[in-house]
C-alpha positions in Angstrom: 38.6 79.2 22.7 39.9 76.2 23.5 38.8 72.5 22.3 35.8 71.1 23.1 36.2 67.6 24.5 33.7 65.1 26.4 34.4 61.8 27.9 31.6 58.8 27.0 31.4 55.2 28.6 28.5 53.3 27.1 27.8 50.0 26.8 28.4 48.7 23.5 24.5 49.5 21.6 24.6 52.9 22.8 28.6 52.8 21.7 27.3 52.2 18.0 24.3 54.6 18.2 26.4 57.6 19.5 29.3 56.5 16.8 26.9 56.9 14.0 25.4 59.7 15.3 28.5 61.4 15.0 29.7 60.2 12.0 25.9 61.2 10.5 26.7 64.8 11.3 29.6 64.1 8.6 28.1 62.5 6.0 26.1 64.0 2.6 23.7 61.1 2.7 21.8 61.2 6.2 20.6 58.3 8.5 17.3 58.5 10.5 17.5 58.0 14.2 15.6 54.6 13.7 17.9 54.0 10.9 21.1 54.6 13.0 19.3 52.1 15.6 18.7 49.4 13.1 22.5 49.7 12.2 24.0 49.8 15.1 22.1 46.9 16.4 23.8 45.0 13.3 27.3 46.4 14.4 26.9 45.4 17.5 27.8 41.4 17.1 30.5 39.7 17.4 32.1 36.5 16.4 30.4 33.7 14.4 26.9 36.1 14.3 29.1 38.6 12.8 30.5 36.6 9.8 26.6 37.0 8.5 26.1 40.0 9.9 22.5 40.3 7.9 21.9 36.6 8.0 18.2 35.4 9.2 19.9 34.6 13.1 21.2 38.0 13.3 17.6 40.0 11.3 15.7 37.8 14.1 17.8 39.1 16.6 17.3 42.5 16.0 13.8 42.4 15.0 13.3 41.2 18.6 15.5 43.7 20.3 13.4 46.4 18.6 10.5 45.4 18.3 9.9 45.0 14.1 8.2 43.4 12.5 9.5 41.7 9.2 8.7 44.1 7.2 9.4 47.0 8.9 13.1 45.3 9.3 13.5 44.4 5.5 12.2 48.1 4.8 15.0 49.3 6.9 17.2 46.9 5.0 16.3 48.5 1.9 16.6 51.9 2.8 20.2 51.3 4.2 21.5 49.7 0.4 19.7 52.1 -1.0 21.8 55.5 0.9 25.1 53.0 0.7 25.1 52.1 3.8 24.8 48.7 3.5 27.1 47.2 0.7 26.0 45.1 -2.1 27.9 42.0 -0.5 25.8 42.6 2.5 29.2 44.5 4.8 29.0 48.0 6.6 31.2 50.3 4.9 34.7 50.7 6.7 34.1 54.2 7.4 31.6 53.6 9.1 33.1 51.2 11.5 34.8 52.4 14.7 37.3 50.8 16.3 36.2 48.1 19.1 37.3 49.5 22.2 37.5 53.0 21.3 37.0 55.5 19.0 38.6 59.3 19.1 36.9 62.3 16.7 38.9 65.4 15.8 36.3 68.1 14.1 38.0 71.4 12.8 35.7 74.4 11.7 36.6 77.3 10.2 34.9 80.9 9.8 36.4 81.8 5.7 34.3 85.2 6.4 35.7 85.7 10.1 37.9 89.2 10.2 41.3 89.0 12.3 
């Protein structure tokens, strides 16, 4: 069987929320969909905004943009320290940063039981 392979242009919040859905699929620790959204909507700035990526400018931003309240963000907060997913000094984890413009995946499974 040949590789699988699939083609994606999405503007850049769905480019974040398709990146850490993939990525999820990978990791021990799991994200919830509104989780992923959250995050992504944090990965999603650029420039100054980004230098306090969880500063109050950028929490009001999101909050708007999906409708939370401030507890409901600061929960969400929380829960992302808590799995590791936010750092301690308030940063996403590299790995779980793609690159800007584009990001390629290379997935290998293997059968250990299949008989040749």
């Amino acid at each position: 069987m040949k590789a699988l392979s699939k083609k994606l242009e999405l503007p850049v919040s769905e480019y974040y929320i398709t990146h850490l859905t993939i990525v999820n699929s990978l990791l021990s620790t799991k994200l919830t969909p509104k989780e992923i959204e959250v995050l992504a909507s944090f990965m999603t700035f650029q420039g100054d905004i980004a230098k306090d990526r969880f500063g109050a400018t950028a929490k009001k931003m999101v909050k708007q943009k999906l409708n939370l309240s401030d507890a409901g963000l600061s929960n969400y907060i929380k829960f992302l320290k808590a799995k590791g997913f936010i750092t301690p000094t308030n940063d996403i984890p590299k790995v779980l940063i793609p690159n800007q413009d584009k990001q390629e995946y290379f997935l290998q499974i293997i059968n250990t039981n299949h008989e040749e």
